[in-house]
C-alpha positions in Angstrom: 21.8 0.8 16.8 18.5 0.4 18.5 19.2 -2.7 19.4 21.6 -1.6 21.4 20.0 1.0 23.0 17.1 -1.7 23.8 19.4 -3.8 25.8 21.4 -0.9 27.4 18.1 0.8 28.4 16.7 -3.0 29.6 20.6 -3.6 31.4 20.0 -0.1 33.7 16.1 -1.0 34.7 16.7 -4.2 35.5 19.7 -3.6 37.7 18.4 -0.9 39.5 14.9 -2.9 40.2 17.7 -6.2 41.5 19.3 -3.7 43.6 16.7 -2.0 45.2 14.7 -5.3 45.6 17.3 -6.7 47.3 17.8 -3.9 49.9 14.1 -3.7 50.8 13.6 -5.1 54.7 10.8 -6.8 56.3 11.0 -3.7 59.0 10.9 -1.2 55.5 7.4 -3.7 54.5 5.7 -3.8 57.9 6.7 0.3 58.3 4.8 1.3 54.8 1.6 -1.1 55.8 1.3 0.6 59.3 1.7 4.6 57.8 -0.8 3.3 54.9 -3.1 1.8 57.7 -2.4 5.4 59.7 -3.1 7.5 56.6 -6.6 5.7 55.5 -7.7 6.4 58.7 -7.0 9.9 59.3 -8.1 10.1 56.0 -12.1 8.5 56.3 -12.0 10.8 60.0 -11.4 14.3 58.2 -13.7 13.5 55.3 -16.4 12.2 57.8 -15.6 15.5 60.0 -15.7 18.2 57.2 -19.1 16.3 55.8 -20.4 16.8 59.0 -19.4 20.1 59.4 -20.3 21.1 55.9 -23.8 19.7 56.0 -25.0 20.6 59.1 -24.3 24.4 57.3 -26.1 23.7 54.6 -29.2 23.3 57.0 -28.9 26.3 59.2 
């Protein structure tokens, strides 16, 4: 019996990870690179603004 389950479990994973493989676009790639690109970004700016901010308080 767990056998079974094994394969039946291994059946489901495997054909969802075909399927949505297969469905993924060069236009879904080159969208995720250009928001992770726009996220770091913002990202290094608001931590470089609030450590500015922040330590230029700790001064005062």
């Amino acid at each position: 019996m767990e056998q079974n389950n094994l394969q039946l479990r291994s059946g489901i994973v495997g054909g969802t990870f075909l399927s949505t493989i297969l469905n993924i676009t060069l236009h879904d790639v080159l969208f995720t690179v250009v928001m992770v690109v726009i996220g770091a970004v913002v990202s290094f700016f608001v931590s470089w603004l609030l450590r500015k901010v922040f330590s230029s308080k700790k001064r005062m």
